[in-house]
N, C-alpha and C positions, 0 to 999 in steps of 0.2 A: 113229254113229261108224264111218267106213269108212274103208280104206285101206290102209296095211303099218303096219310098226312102229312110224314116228314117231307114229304116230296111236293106234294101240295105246298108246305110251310107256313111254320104255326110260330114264328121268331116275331119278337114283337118289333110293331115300327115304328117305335120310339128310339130302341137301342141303336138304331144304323141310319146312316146316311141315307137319303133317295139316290139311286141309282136312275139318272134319266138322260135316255140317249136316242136322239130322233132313228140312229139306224138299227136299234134294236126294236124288234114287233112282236104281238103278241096276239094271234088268232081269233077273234071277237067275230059271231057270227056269220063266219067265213070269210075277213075280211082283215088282213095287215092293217096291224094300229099300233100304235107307238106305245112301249110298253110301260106301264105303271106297276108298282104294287098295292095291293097284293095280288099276282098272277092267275093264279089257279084257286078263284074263288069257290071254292066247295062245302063251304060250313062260314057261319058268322066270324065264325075265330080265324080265319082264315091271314097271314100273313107274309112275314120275309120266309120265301126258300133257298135254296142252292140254285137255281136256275140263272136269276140274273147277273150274278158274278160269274157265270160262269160264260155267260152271252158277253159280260163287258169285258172278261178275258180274253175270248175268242176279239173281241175287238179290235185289241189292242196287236192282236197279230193279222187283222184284215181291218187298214186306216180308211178303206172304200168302201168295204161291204155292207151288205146287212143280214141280221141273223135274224130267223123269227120261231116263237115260242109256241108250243101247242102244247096248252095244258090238258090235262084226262086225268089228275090223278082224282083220288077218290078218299079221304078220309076213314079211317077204321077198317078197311077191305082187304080182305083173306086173299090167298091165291084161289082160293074156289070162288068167289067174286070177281074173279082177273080171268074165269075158262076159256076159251074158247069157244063161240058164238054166244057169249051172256053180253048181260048189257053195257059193264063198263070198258069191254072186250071190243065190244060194236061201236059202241061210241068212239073211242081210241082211233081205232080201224077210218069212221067216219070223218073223222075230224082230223087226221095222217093224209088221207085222201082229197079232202075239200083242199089241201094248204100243198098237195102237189100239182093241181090244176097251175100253178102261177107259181110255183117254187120247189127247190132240191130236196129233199129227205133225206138229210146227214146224221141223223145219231136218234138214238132210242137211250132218255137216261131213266133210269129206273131206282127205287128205294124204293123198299116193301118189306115187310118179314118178322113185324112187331106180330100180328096177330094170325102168324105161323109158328110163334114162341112158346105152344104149353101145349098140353096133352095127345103127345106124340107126332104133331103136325108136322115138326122140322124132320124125322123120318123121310118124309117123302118130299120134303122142296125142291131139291134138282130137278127129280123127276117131273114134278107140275109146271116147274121153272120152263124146263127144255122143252114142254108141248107150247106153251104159250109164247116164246121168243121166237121157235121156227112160225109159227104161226101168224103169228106182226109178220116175219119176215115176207110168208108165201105170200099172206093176204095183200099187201103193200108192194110186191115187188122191188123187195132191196132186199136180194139175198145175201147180201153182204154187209148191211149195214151196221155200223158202231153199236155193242152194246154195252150200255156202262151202269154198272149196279154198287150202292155206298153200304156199307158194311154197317149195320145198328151199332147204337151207341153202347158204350160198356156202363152207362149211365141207370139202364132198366129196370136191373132189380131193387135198385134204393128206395124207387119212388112209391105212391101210394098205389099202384099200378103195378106194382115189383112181381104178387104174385102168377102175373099174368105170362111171365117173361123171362122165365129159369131155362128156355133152350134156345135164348137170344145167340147163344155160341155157336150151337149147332146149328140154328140157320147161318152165321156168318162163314161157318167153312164151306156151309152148303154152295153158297155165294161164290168163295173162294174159288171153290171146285169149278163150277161153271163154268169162272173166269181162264180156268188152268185147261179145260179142256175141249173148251167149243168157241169154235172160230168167231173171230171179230170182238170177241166178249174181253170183258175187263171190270176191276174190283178195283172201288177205291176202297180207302179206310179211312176209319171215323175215330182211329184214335186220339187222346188226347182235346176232342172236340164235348161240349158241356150244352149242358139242358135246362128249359127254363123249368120254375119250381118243380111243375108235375112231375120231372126226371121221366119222359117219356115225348118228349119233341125237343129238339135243338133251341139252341135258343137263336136270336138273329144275327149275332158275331159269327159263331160257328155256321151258321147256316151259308153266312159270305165265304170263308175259308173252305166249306163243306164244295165249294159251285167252282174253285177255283183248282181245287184236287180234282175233282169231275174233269175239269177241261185238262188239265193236265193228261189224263188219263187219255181223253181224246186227240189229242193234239200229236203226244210219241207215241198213242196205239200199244201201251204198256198199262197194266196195272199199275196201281201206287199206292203201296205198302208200309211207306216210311212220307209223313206229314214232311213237306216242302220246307225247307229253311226260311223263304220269303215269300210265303203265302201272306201274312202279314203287313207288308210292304210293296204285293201286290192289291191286295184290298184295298189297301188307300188310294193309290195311285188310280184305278177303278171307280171308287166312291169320290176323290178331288177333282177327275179330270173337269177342266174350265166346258161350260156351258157356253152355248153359240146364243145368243141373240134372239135367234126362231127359238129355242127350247127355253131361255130365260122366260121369253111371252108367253109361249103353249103353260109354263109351270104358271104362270102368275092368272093367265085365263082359268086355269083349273081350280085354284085357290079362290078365286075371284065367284065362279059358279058352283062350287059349291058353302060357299058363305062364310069362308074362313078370312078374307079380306072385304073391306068396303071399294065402292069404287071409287072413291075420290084417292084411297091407296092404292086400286090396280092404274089408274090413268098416271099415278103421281111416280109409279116404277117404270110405266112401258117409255114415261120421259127421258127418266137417268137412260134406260138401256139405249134409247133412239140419240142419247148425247155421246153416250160412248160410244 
């Protein structure tokens, strides 16, 4: 998971369901752990991304596997903050590597390109794009790996932020481009997809819909240009599927330490589950 905020994810988590599913994991100190939001803790504000729907997607087409997450993105960060040997670059790099010691390196998803949107920066995005992606690629060793980048919202210029974001367009063709002309690459879109007040981060509905287009894209290895008919009805089915037993307990122990329940309520739920 690379990029700035949107990728990170700034959707609130109130708006959506908890996504929790003992076989999806999520990178923690070099170490698969069972994925919570918010993922990619990088700022206080820090919440729902496109990630997890996009993991409970992939699920939903592997009923055995498990998928696991490695966050790196980076809140407010240029592609000259993304170079090759900088730190969010190394980090990435770091933390791709620590999580193939014990597992596959399938996909690189990426959203970035708010703050490549003003003062001629979009000019030159492919170009910075292409050193940086072959780059993951050498350093990692997946010359071939998936790469899937989400198209910025058409949301940008409305916000109080608006100024900042008049060649929002021109990085999205840039994007486009990328996807049209360099192997394994692919473009989702962000059409039709809405932002919380600031009009400059998704909000957390879209950001589920935004994770399910991502896999799409990975799944038939095509771009995806035109928003799913049942993205919507994928979401649910995602955010309803019934919880096992072990993950009712694990949610109710995590409520329980962090002081959202008493324990005479955690003992009084782990009963009903141990009756059913």
């Amino acid at each position: 998971m690379v990029g700035q905020s949107n990728m990170a994810g700034r959707g609130y988590l109130k708006d959506v369901k908890q996504i929790y599913d003992e076989h999806i994991k999520m990178l923690i100190n070099g170490r698969w752990q069972t994925m919570t939001e918010p993922i990619n803790f990088d700022r206080p504000t820090a919440g729902i991304g496109l990630a997890a729907s996009f993991a409970g997607a992939w699920r939903l087409k592997n009923e055995n596997g498990q998928i696991g997450l490695i966050p790196c993105a980076d809140g407010g960060s240029s592609l000259d903050d993304w170079e090759v040997g900088g730190a969010l670059f190394e980090n990435a790099v770091f933390q791709a590597k620590a999580a193939q010691r014990m597992s596959t390196l399938s996909g690189i998803l990426w959203h970035q390109g708010e703050n490549d949107s003003f003062v001629g920066r979009s000019a030159v995005y492919y170009d910075k794009l292409d050193v940086i992606v072959d780059a993951f690629r050498r350093e990692l060793g997946v010359p071939d790996i998936p790469f899937i980048a989400g198209g910025l919202g058409d949301f940008l210029t409305r916000g109080r932020y608006g100024q900042y974001f008049t060649e929002y367009n021109a990085v999205n063709q840039s994007l486009q481009k990328f996807a049209e002309t360099r192997p394994n690459a692919y473009f989702v879109t962000a059409a039709g997809l809405k932002a919380n007040q600031d009009d400059l981060h998704f909000d957390a509905v879209s950001q589920r819909k935004f994770g399910t287009r991502y896999f799409e894209a990975f799944f038939e290895k095509r771009s995806v240009m035109i928003p799913p008919d049942n993205e919507n009805e994928l979401v649910n089915i995602i955010q309803d599927r019934a919880l096992t037993p072990k993950e009712q307990t694990a949610l109710l122990e995590i409520s329980f330490a962090a002081g959202k329940i008493s324990l005479s309520d955690l003992e009084g739920e782990l009963a009903l589950i141990n009756i059913k």
